[in-house]
PyMOL Python script that loads the backbone (N, CA, C, O; Angstrom):
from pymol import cmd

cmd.read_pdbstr("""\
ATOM      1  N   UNK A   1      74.583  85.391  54.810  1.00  0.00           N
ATOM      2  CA  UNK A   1      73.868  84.974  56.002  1.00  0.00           C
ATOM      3  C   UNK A   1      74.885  84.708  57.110  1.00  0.00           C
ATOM      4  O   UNK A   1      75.874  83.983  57.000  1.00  0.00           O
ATOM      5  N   UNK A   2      74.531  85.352  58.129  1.00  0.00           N
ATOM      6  CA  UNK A   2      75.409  84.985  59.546  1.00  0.00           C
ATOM      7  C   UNK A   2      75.478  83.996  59.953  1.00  0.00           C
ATOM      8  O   UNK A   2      74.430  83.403  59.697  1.00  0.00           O
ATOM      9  N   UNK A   3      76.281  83.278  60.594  1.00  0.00           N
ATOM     10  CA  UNK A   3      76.028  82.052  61.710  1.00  0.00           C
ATOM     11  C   UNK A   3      75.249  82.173  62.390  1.00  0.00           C
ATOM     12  O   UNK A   3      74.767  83.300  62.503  1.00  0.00           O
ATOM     13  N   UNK A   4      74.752  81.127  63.153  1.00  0.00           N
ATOM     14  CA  UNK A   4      73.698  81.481  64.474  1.00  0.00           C
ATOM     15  C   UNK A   4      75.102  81.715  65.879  1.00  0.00           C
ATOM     16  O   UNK A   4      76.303  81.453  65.949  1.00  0.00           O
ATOM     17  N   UNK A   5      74.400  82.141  66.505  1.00  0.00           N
ATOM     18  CA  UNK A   5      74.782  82.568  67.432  1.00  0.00           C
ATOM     19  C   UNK A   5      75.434  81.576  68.671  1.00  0.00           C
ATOM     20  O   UNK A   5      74.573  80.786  69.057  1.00  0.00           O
ATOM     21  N   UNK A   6      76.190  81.487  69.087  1.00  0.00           N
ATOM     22  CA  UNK A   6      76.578  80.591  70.125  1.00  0.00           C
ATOM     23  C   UNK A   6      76.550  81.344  71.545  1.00  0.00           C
ATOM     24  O   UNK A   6      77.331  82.266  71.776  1.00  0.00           O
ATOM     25  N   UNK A   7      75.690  80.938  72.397  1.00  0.00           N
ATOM     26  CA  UNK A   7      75.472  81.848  73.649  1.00  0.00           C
ATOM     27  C   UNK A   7      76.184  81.021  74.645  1.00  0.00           C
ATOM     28  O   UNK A   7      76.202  79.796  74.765  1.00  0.00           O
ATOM     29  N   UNK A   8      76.694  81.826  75.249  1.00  0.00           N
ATOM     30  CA  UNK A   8      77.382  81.402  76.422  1.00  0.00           C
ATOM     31  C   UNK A   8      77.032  82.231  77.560  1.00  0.00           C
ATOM     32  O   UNK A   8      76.728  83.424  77.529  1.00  0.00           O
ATOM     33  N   UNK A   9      77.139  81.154  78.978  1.00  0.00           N
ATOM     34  CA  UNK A   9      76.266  81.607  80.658  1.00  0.00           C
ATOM     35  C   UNK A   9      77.476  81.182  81.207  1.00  0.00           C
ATOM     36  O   UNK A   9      78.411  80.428  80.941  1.00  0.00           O
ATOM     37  N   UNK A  10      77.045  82.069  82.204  1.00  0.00           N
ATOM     38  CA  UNK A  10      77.941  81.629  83.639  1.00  0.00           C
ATOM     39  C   UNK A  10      77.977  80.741  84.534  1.00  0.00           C
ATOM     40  O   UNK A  10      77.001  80.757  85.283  1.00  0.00           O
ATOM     41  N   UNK A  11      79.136  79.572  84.837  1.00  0.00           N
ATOM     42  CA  UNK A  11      78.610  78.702  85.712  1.00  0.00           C
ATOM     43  C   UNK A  11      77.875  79.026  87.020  1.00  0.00           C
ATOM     44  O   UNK A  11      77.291  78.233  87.757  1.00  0.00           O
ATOM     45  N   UNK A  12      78.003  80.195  87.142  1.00  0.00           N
ATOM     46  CA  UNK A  12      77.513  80.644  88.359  1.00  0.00           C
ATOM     47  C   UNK A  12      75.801  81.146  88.461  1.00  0.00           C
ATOM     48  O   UNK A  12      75.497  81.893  89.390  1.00  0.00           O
ATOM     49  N   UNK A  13      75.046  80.833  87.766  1.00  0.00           N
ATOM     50  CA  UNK A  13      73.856  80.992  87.124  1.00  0.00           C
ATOM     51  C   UNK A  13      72.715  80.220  87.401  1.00  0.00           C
ATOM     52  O   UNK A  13      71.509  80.417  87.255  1.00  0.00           O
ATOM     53  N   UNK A  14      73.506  79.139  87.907  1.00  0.00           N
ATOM     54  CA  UNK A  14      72.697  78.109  88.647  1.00  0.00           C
ATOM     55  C   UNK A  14      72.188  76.828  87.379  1.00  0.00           C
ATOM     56  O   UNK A  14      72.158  77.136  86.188  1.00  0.00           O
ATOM     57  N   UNK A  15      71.820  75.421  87.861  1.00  0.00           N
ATOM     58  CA  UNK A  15      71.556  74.604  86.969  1.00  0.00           C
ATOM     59  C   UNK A  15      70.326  74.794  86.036  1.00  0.00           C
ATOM     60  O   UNK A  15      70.444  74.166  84.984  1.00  0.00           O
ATOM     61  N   UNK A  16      69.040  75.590  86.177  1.00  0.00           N
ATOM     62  CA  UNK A  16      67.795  76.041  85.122  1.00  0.00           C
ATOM     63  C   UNK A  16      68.016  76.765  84.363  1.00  0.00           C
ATOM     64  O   UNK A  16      67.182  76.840  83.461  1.00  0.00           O
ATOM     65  N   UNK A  17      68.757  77.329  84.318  1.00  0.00           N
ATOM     66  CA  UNK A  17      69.477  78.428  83.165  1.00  0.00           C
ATOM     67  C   UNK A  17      68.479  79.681  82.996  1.00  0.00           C
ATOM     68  O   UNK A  17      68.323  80.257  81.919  1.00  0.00           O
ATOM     69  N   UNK A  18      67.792  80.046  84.243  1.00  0.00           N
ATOM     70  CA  UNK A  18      66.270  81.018  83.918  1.00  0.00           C
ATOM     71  C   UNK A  18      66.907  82.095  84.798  1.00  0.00           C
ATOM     72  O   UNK A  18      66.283  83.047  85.266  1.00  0.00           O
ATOM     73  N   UNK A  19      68.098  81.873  84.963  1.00  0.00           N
ATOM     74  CA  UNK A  19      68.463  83.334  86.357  1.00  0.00           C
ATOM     75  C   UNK A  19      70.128  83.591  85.353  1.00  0.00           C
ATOM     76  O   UNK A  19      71.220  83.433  85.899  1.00  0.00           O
ATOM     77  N   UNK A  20      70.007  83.924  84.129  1.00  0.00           N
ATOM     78  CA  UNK A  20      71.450  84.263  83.890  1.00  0.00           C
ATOM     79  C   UNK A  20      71.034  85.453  83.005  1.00  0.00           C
ATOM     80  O   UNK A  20      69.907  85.930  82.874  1.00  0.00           O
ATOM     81  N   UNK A  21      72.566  85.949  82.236  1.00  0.00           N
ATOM     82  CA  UNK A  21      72.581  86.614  81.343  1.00  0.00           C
ATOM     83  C   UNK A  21      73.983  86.014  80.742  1.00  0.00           C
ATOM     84  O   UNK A  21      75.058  85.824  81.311  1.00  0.00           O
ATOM     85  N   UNK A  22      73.479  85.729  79.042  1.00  0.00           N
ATOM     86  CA  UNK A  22      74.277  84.876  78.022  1.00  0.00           C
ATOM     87  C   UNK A  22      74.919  85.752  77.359  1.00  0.00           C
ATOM     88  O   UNK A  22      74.562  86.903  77.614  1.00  0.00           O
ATOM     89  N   UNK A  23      75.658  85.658  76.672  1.00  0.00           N
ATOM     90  CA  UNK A  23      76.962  86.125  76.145  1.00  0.00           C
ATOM     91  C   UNK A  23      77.256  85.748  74.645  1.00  0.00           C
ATOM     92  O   UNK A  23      77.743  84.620  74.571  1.00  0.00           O
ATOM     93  N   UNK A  24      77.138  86.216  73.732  1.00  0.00           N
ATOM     94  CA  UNK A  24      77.538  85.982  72.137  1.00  0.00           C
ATOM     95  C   UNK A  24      78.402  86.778  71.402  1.00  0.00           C
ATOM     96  O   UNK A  24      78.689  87.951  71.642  1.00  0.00           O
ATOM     97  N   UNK A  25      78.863  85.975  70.354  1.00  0.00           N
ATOM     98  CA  UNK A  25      79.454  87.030  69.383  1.00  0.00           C
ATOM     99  C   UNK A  25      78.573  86.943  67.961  1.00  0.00           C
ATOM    100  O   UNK A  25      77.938  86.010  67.469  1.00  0.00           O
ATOM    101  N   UNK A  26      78.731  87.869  67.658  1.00  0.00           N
ATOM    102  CA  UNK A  26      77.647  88.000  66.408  1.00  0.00           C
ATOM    103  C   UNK A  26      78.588  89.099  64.899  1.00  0.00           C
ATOM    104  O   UNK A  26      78.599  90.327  64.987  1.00  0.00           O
ATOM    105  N   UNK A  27      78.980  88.674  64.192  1.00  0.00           N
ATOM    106  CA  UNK A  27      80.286  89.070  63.129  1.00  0.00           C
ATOM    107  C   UNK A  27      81.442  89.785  64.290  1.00  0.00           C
ATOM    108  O   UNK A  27      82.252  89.168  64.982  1.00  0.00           O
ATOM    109  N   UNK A  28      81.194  91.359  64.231  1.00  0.00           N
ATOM    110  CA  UNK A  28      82.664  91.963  65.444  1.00  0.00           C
ATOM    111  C   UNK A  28      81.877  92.573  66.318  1.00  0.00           C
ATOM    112  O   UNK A  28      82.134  93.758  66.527  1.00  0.00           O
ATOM    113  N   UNK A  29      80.525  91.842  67.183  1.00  0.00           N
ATOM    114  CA  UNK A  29      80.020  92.506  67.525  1.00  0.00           C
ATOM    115  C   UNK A  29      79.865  91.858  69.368  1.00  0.00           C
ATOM    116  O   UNK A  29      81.056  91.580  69.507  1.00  0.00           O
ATOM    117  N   UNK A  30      79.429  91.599  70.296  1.00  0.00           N
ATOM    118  CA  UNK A  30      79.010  91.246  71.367  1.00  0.00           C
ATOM    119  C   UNK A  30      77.665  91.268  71.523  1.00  0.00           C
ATOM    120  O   UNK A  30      77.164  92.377  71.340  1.00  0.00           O
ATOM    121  N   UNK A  31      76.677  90.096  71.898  1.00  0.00           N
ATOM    122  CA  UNK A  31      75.620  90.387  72.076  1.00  0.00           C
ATOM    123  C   UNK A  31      74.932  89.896  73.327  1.00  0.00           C
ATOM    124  O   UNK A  31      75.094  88.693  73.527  1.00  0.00           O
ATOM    125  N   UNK A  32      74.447  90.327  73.918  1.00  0.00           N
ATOM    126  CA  UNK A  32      74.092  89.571  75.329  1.00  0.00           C
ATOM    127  C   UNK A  32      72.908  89.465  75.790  1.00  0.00           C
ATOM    128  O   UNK A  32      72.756  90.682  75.690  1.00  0.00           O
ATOM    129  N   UNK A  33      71.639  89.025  76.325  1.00  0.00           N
ATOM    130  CA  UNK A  33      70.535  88.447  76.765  1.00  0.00           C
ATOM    131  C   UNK A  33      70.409  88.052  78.026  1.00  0.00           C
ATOM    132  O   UNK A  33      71.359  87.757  78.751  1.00  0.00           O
ATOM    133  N   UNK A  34      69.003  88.026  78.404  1.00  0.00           N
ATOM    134  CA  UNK A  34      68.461  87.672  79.832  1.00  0.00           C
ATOM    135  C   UNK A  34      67.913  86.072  78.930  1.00  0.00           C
ATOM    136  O   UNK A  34      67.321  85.797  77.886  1.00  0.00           O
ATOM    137  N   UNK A  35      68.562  85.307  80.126  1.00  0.00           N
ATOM    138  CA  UNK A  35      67.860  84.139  79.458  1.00  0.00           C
ATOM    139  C   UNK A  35      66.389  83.567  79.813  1.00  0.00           C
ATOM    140  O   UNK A  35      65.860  82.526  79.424  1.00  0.00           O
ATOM    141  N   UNK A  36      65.822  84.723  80.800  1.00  0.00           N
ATOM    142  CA  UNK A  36      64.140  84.782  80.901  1.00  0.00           C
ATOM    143  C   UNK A  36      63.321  85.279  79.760  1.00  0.00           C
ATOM    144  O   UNK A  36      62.117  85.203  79.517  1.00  0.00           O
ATOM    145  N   UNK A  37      64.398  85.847  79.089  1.00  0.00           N
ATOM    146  CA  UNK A  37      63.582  87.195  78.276  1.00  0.00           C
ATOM    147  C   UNK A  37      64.730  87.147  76.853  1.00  0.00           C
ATOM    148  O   UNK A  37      65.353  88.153  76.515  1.00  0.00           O
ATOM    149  N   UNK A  38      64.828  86.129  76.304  1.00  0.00           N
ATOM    150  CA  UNK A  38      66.052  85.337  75.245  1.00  0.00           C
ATOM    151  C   UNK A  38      65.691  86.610  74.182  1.00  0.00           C
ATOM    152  O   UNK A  38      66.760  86.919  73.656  1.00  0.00           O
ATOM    153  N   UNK A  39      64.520  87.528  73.626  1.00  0.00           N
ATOM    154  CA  UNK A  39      64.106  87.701  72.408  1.00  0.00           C
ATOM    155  C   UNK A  39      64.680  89.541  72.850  1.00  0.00           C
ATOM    156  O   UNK A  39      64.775  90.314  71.897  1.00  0.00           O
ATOM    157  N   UNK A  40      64.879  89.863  73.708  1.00  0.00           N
ATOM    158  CA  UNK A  40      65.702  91.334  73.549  1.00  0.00           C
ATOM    159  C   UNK A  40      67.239  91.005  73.896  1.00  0.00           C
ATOM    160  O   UNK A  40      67.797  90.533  74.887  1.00  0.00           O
ATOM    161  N   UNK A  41      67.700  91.491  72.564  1.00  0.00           N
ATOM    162  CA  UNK A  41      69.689  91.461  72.693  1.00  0.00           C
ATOM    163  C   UNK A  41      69.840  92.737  72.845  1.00  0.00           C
ATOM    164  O   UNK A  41      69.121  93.666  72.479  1.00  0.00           O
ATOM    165  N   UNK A  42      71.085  92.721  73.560  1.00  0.00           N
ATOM    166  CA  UNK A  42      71.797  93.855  73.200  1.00  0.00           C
ATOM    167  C   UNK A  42      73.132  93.689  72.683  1.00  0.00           C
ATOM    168  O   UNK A  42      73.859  92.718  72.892  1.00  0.00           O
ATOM    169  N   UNK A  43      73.449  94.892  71.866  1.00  0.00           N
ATOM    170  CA  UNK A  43      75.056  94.398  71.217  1.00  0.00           C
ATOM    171  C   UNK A  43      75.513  95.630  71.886  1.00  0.00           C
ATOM    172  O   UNK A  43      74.859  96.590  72.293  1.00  0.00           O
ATOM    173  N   UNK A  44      76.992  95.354  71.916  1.00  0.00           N
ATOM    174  CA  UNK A  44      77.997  96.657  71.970  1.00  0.00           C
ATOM    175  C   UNK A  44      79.132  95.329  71.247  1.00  0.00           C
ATOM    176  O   UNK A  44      79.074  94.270  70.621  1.00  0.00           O
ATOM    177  N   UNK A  45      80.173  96.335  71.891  1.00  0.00           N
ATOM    178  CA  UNK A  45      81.682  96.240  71.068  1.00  0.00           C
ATOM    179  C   UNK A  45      82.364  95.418  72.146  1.00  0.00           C
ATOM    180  O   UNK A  45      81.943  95.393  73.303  1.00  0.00           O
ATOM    181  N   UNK A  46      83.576  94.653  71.678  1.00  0.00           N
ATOM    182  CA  UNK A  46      84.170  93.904  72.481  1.00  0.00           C
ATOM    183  C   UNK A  46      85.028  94.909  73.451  1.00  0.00           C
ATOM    184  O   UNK A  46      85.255  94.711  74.645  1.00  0.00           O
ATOM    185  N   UNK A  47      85.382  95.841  72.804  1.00  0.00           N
ATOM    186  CA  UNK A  47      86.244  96.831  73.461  1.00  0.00           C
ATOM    187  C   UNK A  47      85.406  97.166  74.858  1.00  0.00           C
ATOM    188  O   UNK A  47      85.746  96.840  75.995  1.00  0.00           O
ATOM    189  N   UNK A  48      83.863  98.125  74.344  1.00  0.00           N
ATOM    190  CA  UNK A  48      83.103  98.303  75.546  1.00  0.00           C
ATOM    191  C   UNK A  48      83.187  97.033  77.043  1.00  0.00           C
ATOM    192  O   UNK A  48      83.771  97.061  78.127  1.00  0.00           O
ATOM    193  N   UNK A  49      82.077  95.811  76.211  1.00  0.00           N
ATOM    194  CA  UNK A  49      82.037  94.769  76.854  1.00  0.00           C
ATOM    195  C   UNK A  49      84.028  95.079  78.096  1.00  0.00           C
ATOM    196  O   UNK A  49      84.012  95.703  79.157  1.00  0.00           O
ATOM    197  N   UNK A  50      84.851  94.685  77.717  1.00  0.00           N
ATOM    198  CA  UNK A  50      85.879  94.416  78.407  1.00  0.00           C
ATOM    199  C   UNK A  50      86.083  95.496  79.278  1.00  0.00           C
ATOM    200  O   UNK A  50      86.949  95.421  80.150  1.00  0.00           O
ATOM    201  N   UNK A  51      85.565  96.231  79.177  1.00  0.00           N
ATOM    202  CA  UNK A  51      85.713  98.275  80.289  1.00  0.00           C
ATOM    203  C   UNK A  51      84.769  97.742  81.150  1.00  0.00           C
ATOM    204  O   UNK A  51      85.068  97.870  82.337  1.00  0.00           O
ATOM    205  N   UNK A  52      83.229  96.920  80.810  1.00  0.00           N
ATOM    206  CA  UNK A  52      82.201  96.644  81.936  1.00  0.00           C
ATOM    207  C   UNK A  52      82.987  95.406  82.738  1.00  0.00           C
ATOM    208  O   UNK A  52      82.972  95.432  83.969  1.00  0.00           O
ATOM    209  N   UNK A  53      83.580  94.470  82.134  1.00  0.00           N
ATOM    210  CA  UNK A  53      84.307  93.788  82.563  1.00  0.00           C
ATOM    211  C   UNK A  53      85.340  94.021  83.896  1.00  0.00           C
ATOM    212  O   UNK A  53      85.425  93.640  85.064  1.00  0.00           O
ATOM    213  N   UNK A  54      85.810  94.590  83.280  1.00  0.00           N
ATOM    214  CA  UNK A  54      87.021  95.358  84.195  1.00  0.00           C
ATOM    215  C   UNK A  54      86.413  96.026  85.620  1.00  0.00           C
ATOM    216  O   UNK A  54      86.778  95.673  86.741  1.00  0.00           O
ATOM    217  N   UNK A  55      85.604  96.863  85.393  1.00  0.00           N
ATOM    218  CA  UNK A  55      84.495  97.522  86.152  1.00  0.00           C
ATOM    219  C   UNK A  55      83.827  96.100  87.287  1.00  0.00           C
ATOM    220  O   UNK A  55      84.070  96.028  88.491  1.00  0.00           O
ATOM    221  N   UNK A  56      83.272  95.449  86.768  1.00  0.00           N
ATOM    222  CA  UNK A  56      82.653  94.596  87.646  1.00  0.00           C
ATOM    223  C   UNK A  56      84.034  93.780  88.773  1.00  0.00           C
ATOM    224  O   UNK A  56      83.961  93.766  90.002  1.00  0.00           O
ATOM    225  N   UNK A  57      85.153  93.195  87.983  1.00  0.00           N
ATOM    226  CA  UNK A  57      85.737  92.823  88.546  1.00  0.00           C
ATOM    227  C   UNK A  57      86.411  93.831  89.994  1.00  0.00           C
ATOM    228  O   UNK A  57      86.887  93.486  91.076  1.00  0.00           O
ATOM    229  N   UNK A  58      86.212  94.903  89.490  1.00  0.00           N
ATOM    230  CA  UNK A  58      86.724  95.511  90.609  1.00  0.00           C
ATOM    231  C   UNK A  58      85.849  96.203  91.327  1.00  0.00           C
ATOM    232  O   UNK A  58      85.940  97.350  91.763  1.00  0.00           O
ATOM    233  N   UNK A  59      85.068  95.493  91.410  1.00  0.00           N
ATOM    234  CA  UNK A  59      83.473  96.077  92.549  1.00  0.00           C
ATOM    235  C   UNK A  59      82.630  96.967  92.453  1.00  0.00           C
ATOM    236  O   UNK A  59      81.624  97.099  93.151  1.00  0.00           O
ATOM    237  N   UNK A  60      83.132  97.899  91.235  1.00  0.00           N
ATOM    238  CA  UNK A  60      82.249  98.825  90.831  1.00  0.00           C
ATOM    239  C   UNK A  60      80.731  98.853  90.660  1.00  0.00           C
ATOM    240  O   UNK A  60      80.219  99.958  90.485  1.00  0.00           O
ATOM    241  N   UNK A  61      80.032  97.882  90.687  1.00  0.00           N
ATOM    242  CA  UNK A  61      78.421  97.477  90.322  1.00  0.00           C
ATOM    243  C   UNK A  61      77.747  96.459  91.670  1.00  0.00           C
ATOM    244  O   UNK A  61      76.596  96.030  91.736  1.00  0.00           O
ATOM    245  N   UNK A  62      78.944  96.240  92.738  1.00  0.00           N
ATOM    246  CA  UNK A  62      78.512  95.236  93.724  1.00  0.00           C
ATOM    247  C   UNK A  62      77.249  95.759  94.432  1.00  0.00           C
ATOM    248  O   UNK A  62      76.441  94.914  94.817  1.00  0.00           O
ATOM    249  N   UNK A  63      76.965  97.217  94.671  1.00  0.00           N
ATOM    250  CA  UNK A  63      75.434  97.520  94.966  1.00  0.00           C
ATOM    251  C   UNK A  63      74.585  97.343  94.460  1.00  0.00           C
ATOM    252  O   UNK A  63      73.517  97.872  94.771  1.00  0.00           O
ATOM    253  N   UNK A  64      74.756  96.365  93.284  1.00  0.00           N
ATOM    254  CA  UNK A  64      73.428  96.775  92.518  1.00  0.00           C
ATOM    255  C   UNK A  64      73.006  95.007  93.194  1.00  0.00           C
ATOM    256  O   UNK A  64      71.840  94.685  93.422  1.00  0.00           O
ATOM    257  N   UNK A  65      74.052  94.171  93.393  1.00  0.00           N
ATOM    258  CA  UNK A  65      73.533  92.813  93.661  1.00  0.00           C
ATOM    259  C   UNK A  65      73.123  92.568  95.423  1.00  0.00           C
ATOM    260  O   UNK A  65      72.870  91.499  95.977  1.00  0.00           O
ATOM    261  N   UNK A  66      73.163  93.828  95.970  1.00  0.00           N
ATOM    262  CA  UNK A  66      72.373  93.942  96.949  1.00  0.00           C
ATOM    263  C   UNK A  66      71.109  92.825  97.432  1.00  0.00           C
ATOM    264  O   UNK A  66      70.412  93.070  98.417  1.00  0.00           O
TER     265      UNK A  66
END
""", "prot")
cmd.dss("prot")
cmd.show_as("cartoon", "prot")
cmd.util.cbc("prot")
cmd.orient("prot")
């Protein structure tokens, strides 16, 4: 049996916690959630995760927060 999951948000998410997307690890896996909508995850790989990472930091997705 797995651990449960420890989710982690962004301080930047605001204090209701209803406008984020959370962050887990789940065995070697990444799993992440809308915390409106907690019951669809998605997993990828830490490797992936850190390429979207990288990507955002360098403005690549800033149209979408239009």
């Amino acid at each position: 049996m797995s651990a449960p999951i420890r989710w982690q948000k962004a301080s930047f998410s605001g204090g209701n916690g209803e406008n984020c997307v959370e962050v887990g690890r789940q065995n070697d896996s990444i799993v992440l959630r809308e915390s409106g909508d907690p019951a669809w995850v998605i997993t990828t790989t830490p490797a992936k995760l850190a390429a979207f990472i990288k990507g955002v930091k360098a403005g690549e997705f800033d149209h979408f927060a239009d």
